[in-house]
C-alpha positions in Angstrom: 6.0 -9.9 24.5 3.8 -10.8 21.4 2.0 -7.7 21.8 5.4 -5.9 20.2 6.2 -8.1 17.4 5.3 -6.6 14.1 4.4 -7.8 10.8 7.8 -7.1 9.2 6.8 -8.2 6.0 3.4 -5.9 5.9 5.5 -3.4 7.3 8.6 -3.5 4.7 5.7 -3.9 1.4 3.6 -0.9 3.1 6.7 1.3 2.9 8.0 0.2 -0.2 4.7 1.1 -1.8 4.5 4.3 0.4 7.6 5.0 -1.6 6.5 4.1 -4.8 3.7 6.2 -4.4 5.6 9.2 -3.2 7.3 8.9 -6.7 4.4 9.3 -8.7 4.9 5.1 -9.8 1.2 5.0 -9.0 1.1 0.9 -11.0 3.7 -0.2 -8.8 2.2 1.2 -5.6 -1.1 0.0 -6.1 0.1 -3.2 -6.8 2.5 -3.0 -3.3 -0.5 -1.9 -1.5 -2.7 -4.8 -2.4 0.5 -7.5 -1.8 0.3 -5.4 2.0 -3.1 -6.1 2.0 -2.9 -9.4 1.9 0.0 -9.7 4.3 -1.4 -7.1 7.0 -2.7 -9.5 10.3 -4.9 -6.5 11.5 -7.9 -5.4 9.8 -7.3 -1.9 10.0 -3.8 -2.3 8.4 -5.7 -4.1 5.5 -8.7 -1.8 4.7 -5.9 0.8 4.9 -4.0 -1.1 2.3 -7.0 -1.5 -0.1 -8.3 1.8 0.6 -4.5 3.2 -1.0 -4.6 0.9 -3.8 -8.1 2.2 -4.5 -6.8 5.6 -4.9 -3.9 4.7 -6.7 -6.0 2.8 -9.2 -8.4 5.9 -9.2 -4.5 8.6 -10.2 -4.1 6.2 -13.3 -7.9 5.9 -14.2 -8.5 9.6 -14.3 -5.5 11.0 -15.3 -4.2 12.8 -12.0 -0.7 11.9 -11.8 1.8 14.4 -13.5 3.9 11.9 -15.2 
């Protein structure tokens, strides 16, 4: 059974910045994505993490979002 148990905390901060990011709140979700990061158990799950906090980083340095 411990192959179905899920990270629920990874899992609720990953959609919470998923959210945040969908709404253009680019500081918020970068800052959820990095708090997943650190939660996620499997590697993949964290680069994933980083990766999005990398590009929301990258929407606020360079002027991208439309807010």
């Amino acid at each position: 059974m411990k192959g179905n148990l899920r990270n629920l905390r990874y899992y609720n901060t990953a959609e919470a910045a998923a959210i945040a990011e969908n709404f253009g709140h680019y500081e918020k979700a970068g800052k959820l994505w990095l708090k997943a990061m650190k939660l996620a158990m499997r590697q993949v799950n964290a680069e994933w993490s980083e990766h999005r906090s990398q590009f929301c980083q990258s929407v606020l340095r360079n002027g991208w979002s439309q807010k």
